[in-house]
CHARMM-style PDB file with segment names, atoms N, HN, CA, C and O in Angstrom:
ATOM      1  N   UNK     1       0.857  -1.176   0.000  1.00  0.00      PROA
ATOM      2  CA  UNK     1       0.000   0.000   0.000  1.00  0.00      PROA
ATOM      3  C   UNK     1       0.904   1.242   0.000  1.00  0.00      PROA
ATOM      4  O   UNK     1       1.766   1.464   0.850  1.00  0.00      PROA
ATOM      5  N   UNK     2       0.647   1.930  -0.921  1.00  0.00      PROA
ATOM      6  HN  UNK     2      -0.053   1.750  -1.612  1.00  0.00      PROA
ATOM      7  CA  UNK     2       1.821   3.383  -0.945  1.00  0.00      PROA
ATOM      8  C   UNK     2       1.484   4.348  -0.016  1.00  0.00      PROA
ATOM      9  O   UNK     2       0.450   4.194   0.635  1.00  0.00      PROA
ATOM     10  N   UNK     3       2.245   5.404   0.169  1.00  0.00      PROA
ATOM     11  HN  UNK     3       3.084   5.529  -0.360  1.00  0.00      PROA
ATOM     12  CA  UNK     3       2.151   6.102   1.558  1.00  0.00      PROA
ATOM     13  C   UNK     3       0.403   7.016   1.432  1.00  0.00      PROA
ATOM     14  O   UNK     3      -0.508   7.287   2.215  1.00  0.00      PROA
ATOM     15  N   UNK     4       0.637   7.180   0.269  1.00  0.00      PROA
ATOM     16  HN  UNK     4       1.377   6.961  -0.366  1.00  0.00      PROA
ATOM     17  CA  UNK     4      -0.941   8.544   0.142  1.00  0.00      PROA
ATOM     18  C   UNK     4      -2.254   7.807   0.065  1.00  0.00      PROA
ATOM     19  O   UNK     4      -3.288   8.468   0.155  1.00  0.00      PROA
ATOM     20  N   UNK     5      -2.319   6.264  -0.122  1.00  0.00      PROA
ATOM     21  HN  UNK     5      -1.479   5.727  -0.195  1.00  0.00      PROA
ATOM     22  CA  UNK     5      -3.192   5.397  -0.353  1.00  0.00      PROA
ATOM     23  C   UNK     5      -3.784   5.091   1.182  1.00  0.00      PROA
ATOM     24  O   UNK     5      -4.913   4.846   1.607  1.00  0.00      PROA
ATOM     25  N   UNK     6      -2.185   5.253   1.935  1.00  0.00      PROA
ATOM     26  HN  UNK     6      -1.268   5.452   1.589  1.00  0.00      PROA
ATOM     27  CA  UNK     6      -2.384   4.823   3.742  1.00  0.00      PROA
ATOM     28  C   UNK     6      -3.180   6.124   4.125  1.00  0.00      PROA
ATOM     29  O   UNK     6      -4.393   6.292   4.258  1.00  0.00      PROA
ATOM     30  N   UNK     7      -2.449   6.724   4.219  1.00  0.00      PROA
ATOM     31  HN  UNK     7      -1.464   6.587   4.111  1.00  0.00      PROA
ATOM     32  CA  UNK     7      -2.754   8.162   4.875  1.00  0.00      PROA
ATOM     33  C   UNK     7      -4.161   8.726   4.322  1.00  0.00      PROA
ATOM     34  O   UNK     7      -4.544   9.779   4.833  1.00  0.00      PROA
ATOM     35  N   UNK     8      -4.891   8.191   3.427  1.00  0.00      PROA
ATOM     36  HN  UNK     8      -4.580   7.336   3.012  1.00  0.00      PROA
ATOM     37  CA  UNK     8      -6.088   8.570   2.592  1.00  0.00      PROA
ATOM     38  C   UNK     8      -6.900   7.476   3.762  1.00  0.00      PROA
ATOM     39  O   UNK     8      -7.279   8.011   4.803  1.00  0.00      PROA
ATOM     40  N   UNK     9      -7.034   6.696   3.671  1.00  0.00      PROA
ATOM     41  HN  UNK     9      -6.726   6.260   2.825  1.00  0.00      PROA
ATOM     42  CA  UNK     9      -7.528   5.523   4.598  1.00  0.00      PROA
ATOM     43  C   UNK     9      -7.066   5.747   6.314  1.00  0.00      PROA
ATOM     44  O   UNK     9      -7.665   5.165   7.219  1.00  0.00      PROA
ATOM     45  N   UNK    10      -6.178   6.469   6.494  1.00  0.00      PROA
ATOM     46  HN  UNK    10      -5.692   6.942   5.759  1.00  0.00      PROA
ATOM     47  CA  UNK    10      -6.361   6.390   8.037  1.00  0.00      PROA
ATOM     48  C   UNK    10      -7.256   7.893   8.189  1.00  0.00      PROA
ATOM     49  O   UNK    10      -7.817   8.087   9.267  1.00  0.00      PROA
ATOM     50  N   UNK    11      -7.354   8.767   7.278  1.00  0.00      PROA
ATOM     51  HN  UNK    11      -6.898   8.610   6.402  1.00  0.00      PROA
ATOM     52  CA  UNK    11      -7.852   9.906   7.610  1.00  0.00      PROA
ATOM     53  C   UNK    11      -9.568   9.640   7.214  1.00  0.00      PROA
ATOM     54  O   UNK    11     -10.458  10.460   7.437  1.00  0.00      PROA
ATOM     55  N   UNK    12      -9.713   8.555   6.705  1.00  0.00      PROA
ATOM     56  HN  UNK    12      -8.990   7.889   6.523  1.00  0.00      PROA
ATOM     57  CA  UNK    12     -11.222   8.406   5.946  1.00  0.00      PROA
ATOM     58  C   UNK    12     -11.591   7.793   7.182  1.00  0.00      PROA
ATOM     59  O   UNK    12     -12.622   8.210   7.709  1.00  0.00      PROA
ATOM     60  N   UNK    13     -10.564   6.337   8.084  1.00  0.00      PROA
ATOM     61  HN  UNK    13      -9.726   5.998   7.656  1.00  0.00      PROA
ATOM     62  CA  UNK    13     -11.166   5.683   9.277  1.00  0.00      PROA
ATOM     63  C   UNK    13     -11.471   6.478  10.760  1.00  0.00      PROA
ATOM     64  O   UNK    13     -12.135   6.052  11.705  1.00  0.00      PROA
ATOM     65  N   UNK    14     -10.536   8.177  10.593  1.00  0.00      PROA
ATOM     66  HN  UNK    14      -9.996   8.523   9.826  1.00  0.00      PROA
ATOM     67  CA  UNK    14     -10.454   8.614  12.044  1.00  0.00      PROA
ATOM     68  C   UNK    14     -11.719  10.073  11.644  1.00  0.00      PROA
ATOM     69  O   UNK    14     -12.032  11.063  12.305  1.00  0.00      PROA
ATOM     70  N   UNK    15     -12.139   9.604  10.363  1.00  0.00      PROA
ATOM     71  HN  UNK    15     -11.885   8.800   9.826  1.00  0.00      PROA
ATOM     72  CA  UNK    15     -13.547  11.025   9.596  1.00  0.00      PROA
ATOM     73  C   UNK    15     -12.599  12.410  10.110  1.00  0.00      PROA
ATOM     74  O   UNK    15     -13.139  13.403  10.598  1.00  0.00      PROA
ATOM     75  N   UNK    16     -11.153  12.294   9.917  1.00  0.00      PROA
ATOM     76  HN  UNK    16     -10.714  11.487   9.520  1.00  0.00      PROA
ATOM     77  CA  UNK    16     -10.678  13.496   9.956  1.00  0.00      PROA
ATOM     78  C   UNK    16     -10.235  14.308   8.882  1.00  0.00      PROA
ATOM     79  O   UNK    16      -9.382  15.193   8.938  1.00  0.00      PROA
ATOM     80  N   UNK    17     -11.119  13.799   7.552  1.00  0.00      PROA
ATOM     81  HN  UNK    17     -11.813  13.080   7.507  1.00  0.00      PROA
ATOM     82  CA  UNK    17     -10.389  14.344   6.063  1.00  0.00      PROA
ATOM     83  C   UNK    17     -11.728  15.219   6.011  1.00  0.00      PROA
ATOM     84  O   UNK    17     -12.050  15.345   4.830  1.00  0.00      PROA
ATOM     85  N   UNK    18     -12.618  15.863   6.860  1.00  0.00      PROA
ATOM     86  HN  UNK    18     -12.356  15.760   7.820  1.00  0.00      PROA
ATOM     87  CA  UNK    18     -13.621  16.690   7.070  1.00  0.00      PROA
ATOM     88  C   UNK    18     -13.033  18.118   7.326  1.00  0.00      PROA
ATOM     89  O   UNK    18     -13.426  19.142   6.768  1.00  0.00      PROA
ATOM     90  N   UNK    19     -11.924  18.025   8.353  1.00  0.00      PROA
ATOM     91  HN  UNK    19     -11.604  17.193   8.807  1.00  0.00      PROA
ATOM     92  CA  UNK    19     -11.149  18.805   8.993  1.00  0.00      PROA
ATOM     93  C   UNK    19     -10.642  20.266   7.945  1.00  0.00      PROA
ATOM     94  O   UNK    19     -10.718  21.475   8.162  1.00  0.00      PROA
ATOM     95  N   UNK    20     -10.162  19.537   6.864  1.00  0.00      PROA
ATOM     96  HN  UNK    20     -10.100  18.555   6.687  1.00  0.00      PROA
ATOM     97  CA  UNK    20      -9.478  19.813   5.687  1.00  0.00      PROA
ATOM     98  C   UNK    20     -10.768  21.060   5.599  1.00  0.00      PROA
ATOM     99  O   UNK    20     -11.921  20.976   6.023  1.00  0.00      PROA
ATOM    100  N   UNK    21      -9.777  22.746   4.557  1.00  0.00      PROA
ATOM    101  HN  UNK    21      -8.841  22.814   4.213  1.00  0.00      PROA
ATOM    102  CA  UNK    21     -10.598  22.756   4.191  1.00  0.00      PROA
ATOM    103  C   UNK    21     -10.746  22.314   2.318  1.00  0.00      PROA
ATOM    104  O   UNK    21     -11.783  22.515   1.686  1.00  0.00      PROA
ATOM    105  N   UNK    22      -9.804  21.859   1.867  1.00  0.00      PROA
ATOM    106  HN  UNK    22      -8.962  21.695   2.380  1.00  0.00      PROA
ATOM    107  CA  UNK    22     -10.000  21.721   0.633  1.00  0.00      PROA
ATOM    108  C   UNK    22      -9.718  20.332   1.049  1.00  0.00      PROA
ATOM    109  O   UNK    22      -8.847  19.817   1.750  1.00  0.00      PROA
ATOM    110  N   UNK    23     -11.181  19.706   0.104  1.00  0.00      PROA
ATOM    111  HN  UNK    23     -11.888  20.125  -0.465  1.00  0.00      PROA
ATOM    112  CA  UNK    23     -11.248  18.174   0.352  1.00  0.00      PROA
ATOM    113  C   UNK    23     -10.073  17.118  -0.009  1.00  0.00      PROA
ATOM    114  O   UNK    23      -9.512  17.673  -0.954  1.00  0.00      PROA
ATOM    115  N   UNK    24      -9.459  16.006   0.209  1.00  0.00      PROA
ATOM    116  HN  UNK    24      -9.915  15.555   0.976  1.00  0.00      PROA
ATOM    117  CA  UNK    24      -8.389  15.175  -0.450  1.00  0.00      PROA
ATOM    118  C   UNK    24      -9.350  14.623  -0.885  1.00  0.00      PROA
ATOM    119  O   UNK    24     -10.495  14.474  -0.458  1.00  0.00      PROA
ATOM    120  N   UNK    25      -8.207  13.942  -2.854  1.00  0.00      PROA
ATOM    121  HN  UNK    25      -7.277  14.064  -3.200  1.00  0.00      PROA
ATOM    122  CA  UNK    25      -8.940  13.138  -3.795  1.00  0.00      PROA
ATOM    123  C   UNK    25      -8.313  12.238  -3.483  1.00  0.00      PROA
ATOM    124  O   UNK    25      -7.153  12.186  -3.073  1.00  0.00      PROA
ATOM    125  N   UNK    26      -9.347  11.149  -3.730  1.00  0.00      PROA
ATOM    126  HN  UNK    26     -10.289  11.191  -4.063  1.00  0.00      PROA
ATOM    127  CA  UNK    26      -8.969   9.852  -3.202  1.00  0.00      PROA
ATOM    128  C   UNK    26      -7.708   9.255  -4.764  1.00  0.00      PROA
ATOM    129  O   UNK    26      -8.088   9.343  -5.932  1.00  0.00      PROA
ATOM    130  N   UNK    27      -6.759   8.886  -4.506  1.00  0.00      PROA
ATOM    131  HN  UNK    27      -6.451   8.815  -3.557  1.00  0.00      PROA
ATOM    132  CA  UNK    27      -5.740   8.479  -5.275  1.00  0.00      PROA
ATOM    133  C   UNK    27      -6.567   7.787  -6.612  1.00  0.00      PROA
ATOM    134  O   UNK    27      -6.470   7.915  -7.832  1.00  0.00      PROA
ATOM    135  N   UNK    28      -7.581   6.845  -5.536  1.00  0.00      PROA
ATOM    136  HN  UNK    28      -7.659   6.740  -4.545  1.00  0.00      PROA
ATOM    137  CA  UNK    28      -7.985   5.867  -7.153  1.00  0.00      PROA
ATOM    138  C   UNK    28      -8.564   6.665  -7.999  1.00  0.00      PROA
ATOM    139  O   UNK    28      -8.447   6.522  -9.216  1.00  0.00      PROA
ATOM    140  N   UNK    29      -9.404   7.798  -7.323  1.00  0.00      PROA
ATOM    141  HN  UNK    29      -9.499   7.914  -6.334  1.00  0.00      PROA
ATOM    142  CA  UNK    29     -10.260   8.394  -8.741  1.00  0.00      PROA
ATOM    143  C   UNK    29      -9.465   8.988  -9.981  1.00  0.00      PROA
ATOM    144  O   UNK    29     -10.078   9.210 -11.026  1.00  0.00      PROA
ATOM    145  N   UNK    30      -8.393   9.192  -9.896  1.00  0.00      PROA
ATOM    146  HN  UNK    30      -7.896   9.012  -9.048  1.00  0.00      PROA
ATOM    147  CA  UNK    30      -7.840   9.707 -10.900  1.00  0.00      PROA
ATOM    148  C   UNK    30      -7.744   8.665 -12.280  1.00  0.00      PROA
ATOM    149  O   UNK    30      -8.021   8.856 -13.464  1.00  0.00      PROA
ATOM    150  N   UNK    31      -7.186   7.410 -11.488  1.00  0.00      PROA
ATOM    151  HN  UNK    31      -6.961   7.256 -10.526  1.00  0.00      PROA
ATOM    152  CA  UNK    31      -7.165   6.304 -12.393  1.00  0.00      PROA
ATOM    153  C   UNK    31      -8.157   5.624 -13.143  1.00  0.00      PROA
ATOM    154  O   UNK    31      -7.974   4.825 -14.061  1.00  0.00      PROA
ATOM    155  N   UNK    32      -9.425   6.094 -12.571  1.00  0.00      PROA
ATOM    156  HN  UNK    32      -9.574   6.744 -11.826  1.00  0.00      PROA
ATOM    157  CA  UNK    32     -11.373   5.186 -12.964  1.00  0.00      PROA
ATOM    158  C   UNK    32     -11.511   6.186 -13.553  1.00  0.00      PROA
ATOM    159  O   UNK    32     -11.887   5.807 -14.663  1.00  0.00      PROA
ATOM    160  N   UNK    33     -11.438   7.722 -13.568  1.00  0.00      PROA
ATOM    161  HN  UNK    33     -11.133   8.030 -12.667  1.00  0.00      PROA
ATOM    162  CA  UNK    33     -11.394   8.919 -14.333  1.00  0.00      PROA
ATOM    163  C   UNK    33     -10.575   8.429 -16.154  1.00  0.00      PROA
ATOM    164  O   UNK    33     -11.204   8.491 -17.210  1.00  0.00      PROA
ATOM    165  N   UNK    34      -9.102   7.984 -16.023  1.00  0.00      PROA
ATOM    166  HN  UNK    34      -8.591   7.933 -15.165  1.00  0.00      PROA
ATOM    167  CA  UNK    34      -8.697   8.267 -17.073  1.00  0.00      PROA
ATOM    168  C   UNK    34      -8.831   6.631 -17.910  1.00  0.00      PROA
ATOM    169  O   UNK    34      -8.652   6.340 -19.092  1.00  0.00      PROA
ATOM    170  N   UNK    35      -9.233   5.750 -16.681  1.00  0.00      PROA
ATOM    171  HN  UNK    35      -9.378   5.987 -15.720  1.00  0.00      PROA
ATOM    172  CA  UNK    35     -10.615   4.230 -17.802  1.00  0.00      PROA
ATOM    173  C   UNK    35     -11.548   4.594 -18.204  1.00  0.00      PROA
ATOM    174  O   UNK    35     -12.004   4.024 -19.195  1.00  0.00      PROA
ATOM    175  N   UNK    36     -12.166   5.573 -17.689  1.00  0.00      PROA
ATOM    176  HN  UNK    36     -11.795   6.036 -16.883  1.00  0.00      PROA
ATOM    177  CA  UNK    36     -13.550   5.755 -18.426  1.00  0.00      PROA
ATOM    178  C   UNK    36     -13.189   6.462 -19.804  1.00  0.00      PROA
ATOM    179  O   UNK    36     -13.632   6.144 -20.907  1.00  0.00      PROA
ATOM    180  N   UNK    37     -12.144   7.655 -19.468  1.00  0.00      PROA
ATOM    181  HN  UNK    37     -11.783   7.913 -18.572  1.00  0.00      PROA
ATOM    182  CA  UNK    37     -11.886   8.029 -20.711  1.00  0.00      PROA
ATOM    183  C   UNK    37     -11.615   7.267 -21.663  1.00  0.00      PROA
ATOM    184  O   UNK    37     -12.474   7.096 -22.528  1.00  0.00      PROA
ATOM    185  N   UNK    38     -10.249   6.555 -21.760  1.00  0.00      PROA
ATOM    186  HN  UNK    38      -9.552   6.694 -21.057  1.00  0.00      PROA
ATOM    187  CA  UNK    38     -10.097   5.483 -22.450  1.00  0.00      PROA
ATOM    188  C   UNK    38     -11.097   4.728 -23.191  1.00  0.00      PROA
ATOM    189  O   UNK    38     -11.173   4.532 -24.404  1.00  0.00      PROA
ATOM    190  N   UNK    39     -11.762   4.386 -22.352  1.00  0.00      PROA
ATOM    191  HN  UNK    39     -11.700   4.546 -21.367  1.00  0.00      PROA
ATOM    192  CA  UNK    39     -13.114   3.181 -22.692  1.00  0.00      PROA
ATOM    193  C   UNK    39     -13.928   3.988 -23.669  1.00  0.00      PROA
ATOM    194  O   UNK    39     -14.377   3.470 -24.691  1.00  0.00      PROA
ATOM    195  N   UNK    40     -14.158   5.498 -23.304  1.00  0.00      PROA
ATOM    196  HN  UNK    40     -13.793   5.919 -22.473  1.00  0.00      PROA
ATOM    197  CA  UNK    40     -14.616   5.606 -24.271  1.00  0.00      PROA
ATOM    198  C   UNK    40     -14.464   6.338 -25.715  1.00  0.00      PROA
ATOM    199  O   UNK    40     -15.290   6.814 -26.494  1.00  0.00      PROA
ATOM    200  N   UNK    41     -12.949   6.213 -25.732  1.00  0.00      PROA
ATOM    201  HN  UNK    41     -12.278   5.826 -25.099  1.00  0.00      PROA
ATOM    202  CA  UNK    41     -12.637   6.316 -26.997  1.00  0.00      PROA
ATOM    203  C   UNK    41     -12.570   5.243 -28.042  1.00  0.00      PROA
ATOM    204  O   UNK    41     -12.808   5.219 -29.249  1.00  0.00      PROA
ATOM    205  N   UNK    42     -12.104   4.237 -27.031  1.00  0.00      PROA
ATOM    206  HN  UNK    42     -11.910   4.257 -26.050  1.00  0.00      PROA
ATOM    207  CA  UNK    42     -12.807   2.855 -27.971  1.00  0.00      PROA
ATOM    208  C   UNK    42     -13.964   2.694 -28.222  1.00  0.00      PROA
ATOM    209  O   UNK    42     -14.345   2.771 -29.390  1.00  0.00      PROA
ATOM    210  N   UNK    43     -14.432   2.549 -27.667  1.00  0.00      PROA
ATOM    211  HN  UNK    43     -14.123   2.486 -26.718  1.00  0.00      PROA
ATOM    212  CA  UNK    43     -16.128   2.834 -27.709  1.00  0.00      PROA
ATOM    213  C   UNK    43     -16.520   3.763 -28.665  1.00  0.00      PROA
ATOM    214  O   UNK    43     -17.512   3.317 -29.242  1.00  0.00      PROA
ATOM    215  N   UNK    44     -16.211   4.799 -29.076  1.00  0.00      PROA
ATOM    216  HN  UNK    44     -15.405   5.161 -28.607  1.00  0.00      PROA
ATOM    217  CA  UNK    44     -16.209   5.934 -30.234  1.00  0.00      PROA
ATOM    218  C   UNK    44     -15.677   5.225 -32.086  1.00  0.00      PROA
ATOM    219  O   UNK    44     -16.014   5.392 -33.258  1.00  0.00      PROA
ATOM    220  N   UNK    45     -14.656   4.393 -31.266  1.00  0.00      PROA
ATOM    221  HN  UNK    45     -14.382   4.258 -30.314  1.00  0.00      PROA
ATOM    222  CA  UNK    45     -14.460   3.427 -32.899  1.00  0.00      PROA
ATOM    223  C   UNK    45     -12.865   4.154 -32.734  1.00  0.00      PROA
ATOM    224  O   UNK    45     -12.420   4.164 -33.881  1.00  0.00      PROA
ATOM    225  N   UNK    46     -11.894   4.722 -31.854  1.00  0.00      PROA
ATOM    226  HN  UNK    46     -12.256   4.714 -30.922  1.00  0.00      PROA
ATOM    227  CA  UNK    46     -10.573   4.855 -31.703  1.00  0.00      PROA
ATOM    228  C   UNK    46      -9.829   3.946 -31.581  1.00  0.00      PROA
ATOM    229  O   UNK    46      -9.156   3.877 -30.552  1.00  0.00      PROA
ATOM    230  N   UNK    47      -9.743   3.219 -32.327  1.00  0.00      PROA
ATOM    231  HN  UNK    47     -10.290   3.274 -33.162  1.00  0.00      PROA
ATOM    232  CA  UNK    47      -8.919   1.604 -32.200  1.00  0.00      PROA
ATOM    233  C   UNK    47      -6.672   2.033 -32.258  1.00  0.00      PROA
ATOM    234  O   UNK    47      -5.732   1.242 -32.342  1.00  0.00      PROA
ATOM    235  N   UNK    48      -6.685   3.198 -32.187  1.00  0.00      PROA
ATOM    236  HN  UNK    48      -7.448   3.840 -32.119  1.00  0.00      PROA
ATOM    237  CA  UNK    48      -5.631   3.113 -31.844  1.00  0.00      PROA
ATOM    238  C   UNK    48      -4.836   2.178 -30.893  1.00  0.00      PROA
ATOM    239  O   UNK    48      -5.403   1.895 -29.838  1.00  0.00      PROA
ATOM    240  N   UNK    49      -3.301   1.532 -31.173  1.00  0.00      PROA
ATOM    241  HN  UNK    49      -2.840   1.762 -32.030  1.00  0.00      PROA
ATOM    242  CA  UNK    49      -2.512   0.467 -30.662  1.00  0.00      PROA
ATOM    243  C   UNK    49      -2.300   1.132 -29.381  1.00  0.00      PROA
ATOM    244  O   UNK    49      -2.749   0.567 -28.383  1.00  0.00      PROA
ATOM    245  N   UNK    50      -1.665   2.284 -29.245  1.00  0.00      PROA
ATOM    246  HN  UNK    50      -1.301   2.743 -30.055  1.00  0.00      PROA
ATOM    247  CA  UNK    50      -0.825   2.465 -27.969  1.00  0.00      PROA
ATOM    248  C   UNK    50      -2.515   3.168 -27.029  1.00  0.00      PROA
ATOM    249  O   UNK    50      -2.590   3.139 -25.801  1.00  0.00      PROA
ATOM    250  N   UNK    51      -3.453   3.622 -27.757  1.00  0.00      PROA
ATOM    251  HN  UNK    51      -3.391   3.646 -28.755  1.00  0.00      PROA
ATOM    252  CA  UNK    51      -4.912   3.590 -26.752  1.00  0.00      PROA
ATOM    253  C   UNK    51      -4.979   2.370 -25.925  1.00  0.00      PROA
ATOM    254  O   UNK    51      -5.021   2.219 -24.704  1.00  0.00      PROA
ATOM    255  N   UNK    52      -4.978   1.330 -27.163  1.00  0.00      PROA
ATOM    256  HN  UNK    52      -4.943   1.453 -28.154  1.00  0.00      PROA
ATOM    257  CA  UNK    52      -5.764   0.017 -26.389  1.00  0.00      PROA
ATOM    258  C   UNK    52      -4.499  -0.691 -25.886  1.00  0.00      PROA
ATOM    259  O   UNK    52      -4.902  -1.762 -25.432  1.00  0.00      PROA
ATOM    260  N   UNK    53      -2.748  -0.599 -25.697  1.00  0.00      PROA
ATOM    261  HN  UNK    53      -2.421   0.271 -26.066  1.00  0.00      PROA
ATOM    262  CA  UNK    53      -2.297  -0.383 -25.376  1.00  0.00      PROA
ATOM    263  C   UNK    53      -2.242  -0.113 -23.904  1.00  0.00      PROA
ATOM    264  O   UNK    53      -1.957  -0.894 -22.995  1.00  0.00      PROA
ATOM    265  N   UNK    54      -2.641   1.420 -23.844  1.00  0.00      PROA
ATOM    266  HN  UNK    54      -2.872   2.054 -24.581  1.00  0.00      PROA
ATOM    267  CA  UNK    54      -2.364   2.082 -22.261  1.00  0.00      PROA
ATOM    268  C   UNK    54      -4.050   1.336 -21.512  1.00  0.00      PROA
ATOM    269  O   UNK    54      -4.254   1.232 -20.302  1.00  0.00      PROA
ATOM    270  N   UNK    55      -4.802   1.019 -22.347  1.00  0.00      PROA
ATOM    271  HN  UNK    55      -4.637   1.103 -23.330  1.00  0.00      PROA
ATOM    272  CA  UNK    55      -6.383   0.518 -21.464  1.00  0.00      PROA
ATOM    273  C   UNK    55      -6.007  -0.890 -21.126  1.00  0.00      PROA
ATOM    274  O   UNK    55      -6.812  -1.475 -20.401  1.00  0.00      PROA
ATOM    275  N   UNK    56      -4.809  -1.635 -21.553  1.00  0.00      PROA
ATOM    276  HN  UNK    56      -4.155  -1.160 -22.142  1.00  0.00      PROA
ATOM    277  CA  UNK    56      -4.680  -2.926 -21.297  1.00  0.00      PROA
ATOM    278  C   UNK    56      -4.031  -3.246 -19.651  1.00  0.00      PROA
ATOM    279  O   UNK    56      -4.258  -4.096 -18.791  1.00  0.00      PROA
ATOM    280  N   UNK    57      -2.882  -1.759 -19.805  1.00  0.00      PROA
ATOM    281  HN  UNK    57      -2.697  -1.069 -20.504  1.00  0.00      PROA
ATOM    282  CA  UNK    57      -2.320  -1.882 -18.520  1.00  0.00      PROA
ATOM    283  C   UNK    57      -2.831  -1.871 -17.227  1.00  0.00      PROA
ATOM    284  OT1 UNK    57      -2.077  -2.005 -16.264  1.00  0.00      PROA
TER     285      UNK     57
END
């Protein structure tokens, strides 16, 4: 588990990421953010190699 993944999870278990006033993003959303994109450029008919490529990883 990497350090910002911990520290995201001990601050979500102690409800002290309220405290904050600018909210923390949770690490994963960035990554389900740039699958959806992906997905839906295939989905559009973008059959590019290094697209379906980076959606494989």
């Amino acid at each position: 588990m990497d350090d910002k993944r911990l520290f995201h999870e001990i601050l979500r278990i102690t409800h002290t990421q309220y405290e904050f006033k600018n909210p923390l993003q949770d690490p994963r959303e960035a990554l389900k953010q740039e699958y959806i994109k992906l997905k839906g450029e295939i989905m559009l008919g973008n059959d590019n190699p290094e697209i379906v490529k980076e959606l494989k990883t």
